[in-house]
Backbone as JSON, one array per atom type, in Angstrom:
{
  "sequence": "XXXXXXXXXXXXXXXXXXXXXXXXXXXXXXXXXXXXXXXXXXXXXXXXXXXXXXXXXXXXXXXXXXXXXXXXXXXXXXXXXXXXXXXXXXXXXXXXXXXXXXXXXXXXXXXXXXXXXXXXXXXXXXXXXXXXXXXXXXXXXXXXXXXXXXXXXXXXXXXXXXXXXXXXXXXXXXXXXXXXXXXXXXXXXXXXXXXXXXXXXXXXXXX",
  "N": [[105.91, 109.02, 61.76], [106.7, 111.35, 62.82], [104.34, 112.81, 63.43], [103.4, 111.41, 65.6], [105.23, 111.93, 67.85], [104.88, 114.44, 67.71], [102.11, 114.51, 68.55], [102.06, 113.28, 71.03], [103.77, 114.91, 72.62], [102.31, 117.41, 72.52], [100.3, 116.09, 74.2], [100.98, 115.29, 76.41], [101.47, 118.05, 77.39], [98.75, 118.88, 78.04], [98.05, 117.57, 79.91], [100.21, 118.23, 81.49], [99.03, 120.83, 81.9], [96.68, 120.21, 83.12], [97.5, 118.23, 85.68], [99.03, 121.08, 87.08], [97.07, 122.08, 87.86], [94.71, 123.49, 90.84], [93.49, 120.59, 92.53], [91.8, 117.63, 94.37], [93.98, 116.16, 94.52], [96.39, 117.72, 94.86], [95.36, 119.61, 97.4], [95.7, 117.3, 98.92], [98.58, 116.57, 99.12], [99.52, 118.88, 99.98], [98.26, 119.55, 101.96], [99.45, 117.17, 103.71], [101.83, 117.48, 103.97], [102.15, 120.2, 105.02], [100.94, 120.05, 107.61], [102.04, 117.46, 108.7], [104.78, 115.83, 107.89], [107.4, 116.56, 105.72], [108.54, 114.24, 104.83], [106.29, 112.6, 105.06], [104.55, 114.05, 103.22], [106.17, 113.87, 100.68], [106.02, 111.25, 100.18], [102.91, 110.81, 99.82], [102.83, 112.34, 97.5], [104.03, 110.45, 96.43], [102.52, 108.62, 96.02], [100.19, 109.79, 94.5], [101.51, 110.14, 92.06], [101.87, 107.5, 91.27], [99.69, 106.63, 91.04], [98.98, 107.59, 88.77], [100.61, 107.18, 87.14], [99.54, 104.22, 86.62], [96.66, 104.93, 85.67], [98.04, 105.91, 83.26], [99.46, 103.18, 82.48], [97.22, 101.97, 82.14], [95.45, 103.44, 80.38], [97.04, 102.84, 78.12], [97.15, 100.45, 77.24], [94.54, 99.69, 76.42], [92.47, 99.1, 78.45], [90.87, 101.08, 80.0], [88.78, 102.48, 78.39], [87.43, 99.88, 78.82], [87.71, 99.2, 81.28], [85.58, 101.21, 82.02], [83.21, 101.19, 80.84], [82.19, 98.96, 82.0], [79.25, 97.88, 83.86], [77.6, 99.84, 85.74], [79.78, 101.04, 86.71], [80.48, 103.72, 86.45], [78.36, 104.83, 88.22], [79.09, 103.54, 90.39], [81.77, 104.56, 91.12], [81.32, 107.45, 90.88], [80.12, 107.26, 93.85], [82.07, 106.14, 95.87], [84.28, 107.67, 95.02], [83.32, 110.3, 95.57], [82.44, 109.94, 98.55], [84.83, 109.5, 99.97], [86.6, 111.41, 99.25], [85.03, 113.45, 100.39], [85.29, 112.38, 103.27], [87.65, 112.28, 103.75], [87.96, 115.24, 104.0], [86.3, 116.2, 105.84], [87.63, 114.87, 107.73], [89.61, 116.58, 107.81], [89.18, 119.22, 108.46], [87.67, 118.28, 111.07], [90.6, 118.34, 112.76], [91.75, 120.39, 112.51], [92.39, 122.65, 114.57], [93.69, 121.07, 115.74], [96.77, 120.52, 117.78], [100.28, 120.46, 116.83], [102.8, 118.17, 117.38], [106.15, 117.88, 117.33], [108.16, 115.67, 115.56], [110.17, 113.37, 117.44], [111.67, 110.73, 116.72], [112.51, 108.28, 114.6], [111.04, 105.96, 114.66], [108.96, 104.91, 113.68], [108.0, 102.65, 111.02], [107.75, 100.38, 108.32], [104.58, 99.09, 107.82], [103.27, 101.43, 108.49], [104.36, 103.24, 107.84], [103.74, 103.82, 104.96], [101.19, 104.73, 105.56], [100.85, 107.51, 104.11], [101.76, 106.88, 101.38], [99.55, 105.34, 100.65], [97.25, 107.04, 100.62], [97.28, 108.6, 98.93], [97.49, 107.38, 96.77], [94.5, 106.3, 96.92], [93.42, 108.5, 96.71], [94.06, 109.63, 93.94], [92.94, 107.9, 92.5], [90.25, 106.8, 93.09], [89.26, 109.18, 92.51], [86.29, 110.38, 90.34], [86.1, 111.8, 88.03], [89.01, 111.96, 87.83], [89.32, 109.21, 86.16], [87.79, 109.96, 84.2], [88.58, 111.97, 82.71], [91.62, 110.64, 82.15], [90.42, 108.68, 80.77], [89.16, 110.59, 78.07], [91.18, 111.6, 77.69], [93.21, 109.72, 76.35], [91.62, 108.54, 74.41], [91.54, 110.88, 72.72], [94.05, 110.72, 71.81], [95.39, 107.98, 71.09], [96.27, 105.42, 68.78], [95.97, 102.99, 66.2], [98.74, 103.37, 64.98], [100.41, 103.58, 66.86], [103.26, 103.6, 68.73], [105.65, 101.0, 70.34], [107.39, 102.26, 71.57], [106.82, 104.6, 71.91], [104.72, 104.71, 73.64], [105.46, 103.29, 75.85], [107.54, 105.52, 76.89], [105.71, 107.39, 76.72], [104.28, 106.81, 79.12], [105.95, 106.58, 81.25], [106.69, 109.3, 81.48], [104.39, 110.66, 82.29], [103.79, 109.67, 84.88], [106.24, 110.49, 85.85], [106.34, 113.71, 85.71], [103.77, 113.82, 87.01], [104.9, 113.06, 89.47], [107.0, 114.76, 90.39], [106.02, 117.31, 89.91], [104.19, 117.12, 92.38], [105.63, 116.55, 94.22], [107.27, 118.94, 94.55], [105.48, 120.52, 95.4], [105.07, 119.14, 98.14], [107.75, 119.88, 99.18], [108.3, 122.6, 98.97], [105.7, 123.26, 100.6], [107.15, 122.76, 102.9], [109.31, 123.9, 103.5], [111.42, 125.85, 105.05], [111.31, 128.65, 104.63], [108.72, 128.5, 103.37], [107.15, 127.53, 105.49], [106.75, 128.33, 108.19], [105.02, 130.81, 108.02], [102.94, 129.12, 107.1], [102.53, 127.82, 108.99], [101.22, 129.82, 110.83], [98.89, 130.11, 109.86], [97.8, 127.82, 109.94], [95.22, 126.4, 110.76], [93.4, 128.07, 109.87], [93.82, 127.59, 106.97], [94.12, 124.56, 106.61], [91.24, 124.15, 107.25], [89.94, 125.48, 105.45], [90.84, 124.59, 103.07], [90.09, 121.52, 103.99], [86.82, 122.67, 103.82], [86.99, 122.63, 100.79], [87.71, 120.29, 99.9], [85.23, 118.82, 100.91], [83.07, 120.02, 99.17], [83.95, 119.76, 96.9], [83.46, 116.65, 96.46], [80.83, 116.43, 97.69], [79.99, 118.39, 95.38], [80.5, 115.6, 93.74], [79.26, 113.29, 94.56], [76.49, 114.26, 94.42], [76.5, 114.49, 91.91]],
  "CA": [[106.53, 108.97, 63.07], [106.76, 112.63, 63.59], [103.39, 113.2, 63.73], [102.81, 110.63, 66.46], [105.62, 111.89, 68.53], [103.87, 115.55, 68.21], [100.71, 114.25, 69.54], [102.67, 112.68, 72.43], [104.06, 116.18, 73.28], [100.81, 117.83, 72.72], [99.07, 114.95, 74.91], [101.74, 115.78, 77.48], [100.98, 119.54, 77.8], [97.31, 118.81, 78.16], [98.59, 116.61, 81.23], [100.58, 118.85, 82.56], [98.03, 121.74, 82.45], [96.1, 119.54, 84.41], [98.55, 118.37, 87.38], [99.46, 121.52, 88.18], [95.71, 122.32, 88.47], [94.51, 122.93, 92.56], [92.95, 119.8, 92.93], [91.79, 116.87, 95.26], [95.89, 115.78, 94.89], [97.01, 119.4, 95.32], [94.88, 119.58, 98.55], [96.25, 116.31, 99.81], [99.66, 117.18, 99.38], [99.7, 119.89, 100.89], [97.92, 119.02, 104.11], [100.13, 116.38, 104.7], [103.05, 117.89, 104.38], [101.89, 121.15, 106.02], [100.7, 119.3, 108.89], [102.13, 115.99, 109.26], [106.11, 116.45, 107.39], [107.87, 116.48, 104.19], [108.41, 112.83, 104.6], [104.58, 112.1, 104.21], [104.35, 114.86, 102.04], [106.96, 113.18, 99.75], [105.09, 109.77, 100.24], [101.55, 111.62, 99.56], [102.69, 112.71, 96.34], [104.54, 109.61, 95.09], [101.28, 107.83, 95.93], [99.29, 110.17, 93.46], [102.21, 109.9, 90.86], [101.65, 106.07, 91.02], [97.79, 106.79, 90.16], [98.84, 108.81, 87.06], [101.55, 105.92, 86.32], [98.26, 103.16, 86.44], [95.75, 105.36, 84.71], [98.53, 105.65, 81.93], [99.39, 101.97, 81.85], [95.47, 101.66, 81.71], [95.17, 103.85, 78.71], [97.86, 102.82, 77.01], [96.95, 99.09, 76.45], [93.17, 99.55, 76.01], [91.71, 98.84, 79.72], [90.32, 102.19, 80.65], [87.56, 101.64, 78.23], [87.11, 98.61, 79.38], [86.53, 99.49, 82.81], [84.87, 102.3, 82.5], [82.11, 100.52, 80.0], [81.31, 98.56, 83.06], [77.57, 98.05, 84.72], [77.2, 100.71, 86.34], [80.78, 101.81, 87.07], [80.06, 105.5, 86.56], [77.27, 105.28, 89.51], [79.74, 102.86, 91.69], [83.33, 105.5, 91.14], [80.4, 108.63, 91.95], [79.94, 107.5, 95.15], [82.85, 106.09, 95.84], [84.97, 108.65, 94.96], [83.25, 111.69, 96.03], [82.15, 109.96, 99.73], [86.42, 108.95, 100.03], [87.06, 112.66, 99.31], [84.27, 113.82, 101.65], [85.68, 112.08, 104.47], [89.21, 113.04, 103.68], [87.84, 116.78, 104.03], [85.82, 116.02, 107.17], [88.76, 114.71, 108.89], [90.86, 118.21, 107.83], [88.14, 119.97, 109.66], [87.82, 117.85, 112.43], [91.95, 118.29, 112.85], [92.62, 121.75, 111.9], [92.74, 123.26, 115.64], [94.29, 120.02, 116.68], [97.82, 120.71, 118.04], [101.12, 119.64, 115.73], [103.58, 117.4, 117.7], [106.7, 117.22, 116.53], [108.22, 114.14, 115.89], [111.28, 113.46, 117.98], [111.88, 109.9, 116.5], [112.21, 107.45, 113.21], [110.35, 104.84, 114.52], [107.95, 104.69, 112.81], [108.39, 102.0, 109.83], [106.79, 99.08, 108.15], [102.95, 99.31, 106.91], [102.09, 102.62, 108.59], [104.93, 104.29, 106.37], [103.04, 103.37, 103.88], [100.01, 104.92, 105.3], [100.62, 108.69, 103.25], [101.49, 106.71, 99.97], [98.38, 104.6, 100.31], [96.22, 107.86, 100.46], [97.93, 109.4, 97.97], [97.16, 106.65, 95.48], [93.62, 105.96, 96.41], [92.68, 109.53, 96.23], [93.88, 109.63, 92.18], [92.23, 106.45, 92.01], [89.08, 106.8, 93.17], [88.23, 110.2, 91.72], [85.73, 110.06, 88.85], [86.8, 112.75, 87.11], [90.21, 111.18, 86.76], [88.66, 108.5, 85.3], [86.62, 110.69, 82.87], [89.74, 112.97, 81.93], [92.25, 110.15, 81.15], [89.67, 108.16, 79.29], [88.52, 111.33, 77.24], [92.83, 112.34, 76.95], [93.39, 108.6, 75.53], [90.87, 108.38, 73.15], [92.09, 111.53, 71.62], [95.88, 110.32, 71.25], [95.49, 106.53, 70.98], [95.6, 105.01, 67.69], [96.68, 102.12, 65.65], [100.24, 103.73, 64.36], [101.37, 104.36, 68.51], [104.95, 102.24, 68.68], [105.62, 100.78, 71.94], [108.35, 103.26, 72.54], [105.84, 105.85, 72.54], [104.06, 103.95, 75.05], [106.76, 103.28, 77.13], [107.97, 106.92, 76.98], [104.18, 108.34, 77.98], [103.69, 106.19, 80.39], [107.16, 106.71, 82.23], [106.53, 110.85, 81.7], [103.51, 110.81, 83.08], [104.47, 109.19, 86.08], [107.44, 111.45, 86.5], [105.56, 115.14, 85.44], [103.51, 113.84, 88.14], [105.68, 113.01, 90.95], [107.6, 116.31, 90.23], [105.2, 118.75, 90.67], [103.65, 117.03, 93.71], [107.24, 116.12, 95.53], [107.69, 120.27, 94.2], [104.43, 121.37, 96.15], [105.09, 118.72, 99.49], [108.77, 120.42, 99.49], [107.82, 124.07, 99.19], [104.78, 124.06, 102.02], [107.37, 122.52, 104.64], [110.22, 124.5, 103.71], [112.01, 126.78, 106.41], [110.75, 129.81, 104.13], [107.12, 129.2, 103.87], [106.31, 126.73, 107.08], [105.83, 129.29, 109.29], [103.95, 131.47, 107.53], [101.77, 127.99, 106.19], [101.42, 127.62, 110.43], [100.79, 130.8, 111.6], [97.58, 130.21, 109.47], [97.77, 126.62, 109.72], [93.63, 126.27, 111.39], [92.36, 128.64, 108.87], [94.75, 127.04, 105.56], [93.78, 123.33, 106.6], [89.79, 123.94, 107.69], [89.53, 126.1, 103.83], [91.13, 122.73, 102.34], [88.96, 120.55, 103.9], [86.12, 122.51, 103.11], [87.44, 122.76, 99.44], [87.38, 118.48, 99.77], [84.05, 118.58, 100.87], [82.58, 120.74, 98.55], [84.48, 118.78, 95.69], [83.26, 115.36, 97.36], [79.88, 116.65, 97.66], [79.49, 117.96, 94.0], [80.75, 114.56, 92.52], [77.94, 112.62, 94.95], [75.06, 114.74, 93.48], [76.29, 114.78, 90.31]],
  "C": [[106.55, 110.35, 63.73], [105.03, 113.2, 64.11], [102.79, 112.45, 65.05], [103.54, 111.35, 67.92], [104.79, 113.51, 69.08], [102.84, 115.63, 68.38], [100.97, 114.2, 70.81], [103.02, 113.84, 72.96], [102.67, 117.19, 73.41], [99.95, 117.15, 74.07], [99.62, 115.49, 76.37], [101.71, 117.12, 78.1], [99.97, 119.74, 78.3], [97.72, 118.14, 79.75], [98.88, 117.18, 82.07], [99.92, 119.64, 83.26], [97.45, 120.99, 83.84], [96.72, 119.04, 85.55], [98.63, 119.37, 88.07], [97.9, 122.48, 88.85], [95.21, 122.28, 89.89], [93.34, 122.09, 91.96], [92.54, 118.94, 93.97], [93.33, 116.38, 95.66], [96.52, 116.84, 95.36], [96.81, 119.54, 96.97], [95.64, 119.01, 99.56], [97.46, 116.57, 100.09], [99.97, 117.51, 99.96], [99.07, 119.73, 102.22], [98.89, 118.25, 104.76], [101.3, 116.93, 104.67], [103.13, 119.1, 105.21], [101.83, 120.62, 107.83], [101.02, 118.02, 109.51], [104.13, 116.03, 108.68], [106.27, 116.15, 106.08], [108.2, 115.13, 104.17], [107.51, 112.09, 103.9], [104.57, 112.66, 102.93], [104.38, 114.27, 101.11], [105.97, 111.55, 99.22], [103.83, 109.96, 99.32], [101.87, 111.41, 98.02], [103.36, 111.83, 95.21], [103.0, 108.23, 95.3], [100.09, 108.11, 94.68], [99.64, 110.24, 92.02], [102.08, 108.74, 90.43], [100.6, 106.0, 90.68], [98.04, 107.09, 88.88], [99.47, 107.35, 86.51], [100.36, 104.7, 85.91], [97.36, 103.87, 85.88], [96.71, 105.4, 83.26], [98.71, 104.5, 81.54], [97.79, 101.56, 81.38], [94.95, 101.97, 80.56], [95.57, 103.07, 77.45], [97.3, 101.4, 76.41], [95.17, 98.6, 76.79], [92.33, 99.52, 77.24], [90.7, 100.44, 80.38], [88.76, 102.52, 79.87], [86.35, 100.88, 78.6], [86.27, 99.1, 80.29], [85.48, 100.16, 82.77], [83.19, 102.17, 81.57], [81.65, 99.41, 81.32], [80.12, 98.13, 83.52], [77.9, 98.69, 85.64], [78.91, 101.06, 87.66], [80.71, 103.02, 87.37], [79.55, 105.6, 88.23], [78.82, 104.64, 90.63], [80.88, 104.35, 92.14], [82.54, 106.96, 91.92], [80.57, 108.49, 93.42], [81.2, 107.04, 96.19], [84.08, 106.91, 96.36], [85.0, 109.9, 95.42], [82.7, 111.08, 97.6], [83.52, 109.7, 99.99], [86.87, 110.88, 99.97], [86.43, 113.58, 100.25], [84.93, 113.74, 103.14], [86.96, 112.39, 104.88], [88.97, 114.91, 104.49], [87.18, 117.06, 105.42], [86.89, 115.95, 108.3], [89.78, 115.94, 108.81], [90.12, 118.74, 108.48], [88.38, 119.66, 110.59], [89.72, 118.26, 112.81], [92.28, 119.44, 113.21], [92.83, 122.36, 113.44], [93.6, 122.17, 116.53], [96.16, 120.56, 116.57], [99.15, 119.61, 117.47], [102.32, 118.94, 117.1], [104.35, 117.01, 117.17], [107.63, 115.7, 116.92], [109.86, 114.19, 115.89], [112.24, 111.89, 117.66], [111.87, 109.01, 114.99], [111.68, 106.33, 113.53], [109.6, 104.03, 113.77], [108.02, 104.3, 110.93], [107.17, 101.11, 109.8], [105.54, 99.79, 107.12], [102.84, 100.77, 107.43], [102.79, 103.81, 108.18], [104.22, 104.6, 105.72], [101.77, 104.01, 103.66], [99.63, 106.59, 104.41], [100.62, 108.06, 101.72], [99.92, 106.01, 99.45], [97.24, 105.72, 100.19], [96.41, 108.36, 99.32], [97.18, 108.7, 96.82], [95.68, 106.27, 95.54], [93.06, 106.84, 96.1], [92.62, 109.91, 94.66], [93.41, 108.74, 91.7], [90.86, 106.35, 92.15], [88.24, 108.18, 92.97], [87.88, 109.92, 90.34], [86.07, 110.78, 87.66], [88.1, 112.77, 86.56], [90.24, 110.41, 85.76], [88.55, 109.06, 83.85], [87.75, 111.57, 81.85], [90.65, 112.4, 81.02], [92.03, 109.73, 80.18], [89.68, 109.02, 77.81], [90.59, 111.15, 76.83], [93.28, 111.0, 75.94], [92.54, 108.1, 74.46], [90.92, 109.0, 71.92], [93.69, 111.13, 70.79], [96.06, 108.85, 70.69], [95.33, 106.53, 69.46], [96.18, 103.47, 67.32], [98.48, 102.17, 65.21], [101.03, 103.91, 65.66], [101.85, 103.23, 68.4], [104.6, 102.14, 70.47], [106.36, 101.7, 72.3], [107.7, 104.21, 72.37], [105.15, 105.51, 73.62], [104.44, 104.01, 76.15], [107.14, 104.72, 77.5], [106.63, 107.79, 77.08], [104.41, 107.8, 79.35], [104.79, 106.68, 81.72], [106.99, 108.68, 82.84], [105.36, 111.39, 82.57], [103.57, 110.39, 84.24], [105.3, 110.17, 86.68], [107.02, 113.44, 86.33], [104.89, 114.84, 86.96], [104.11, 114.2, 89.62], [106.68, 114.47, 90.97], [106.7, 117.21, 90.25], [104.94, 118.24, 91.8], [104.64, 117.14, 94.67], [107.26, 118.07, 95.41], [106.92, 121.11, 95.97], [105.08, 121.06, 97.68], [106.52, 119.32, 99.58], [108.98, 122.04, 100.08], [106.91, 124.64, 100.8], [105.6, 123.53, 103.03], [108.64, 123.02, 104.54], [110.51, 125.72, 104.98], [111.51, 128.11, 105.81], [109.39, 129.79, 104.12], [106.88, 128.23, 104.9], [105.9, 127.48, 108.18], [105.09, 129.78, 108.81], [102.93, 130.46, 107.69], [101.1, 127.96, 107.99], [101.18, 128.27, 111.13], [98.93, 130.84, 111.36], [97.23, 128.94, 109.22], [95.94, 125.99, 109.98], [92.92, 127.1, 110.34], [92.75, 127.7, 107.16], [94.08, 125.73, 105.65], [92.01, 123.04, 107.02], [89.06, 124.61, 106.29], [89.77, 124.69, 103.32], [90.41, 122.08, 102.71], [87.92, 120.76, 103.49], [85.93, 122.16, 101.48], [86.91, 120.95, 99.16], [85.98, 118.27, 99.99], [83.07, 119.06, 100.09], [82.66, 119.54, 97.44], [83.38, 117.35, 95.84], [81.68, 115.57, 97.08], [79.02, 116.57, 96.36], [79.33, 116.8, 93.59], [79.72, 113.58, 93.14], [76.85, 113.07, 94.31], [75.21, 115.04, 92.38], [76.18, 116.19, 89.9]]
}
């Protein structure tokens, strides 16, 4: 038992490293909350915590495998994934001199709430390299001797490691301490990020 639980903490470090890694989620984050508010932000980043939460239920009870053994999954998630991140990075470009409007109202409910968590989650969803990372991280930890309450207790941590650094990041870039700064350089900060997405986006199309 002890040895399983100090895999699980091990497995979890490896995890974390990687979250707080700048990434395609990092990026997103932070754009939207830089440029759009800590609302989205917040949204943004419980959208990409809900990716981590479904790649862990995926691990945990054998499916990631699965999928990823496929016909020609690999090629589909490639293009996929890196033309979805492309276009993400295109549209920060196209944007970045566009003028911020703030928002003088809560109207705005329903589905198009919804529309920062829904990016949030397809961007950890449809990168391949997520794919490729959890697979590889669950193949090393998985075994026959993992209890369900190890299961249960990854799956929940990973979820929440997640959503805590990201909610961390979308809090920080729209705070009253760095928001100005973030929009004094807001056209240069958000046209680097997009290229950063397109670059990314690019690689994972040509392989």
């Amino acid at each position: 038992m002890e040895s399983i639980w100090s895999a699980i903490f091990t497995f979890l470090g490896v995890f974390t490293f990687a979250i707080i890694s700048p990434g395609p989620n990092f990026i997103l984050v932070t754009n939207t909350a830089l440029n759009r508010s800590r609302a989205e932000g917040l949204l943004t980043a419980t959208g990409v915590a809900t990716g981590s939460g479904i790649f862990a239920f995926a691990g945990l009870v054998g499916l990631l495998p699965l999928v990823h053994a496929l016909p020609h999954f690999a090629e589909i998630m490639r293009f996929v994934g890196g033309g979805y991140l492309a276009w993400i990075g295109l549209d920060m470009m196209r944007t970045c001199r566009r003028e911020i409007v703030p928002k003088t109202t809560n109207k705005t409910v329903g589905a198009s709430v919804m529309v920062p968590y829904r990016i949030g989650l397809l961007t950890n969803l449809t990168n391949p390299k997520a794919w490729a990372f959890y697979l590889s991280l669950f193949t090393l930890v998985m075994g026959p001797a993992f209890s369900l309450l190890g299961k249960v207790f990854l799956n929940l941590s990973m979820f929440l490691i997640s959503l805590v650094w990201y909610a961390t990041v979308a809090y920080l870039v729209s705070s009253r301490t760095f928001q100005p700064l973030f929009l004094s350089y807001r056209p240069v900060i958000q046209g680097v990020l997009g290229g950063l997405l397109i670059i990314v986006g690019g690689r994972i199309l040509w392989g």
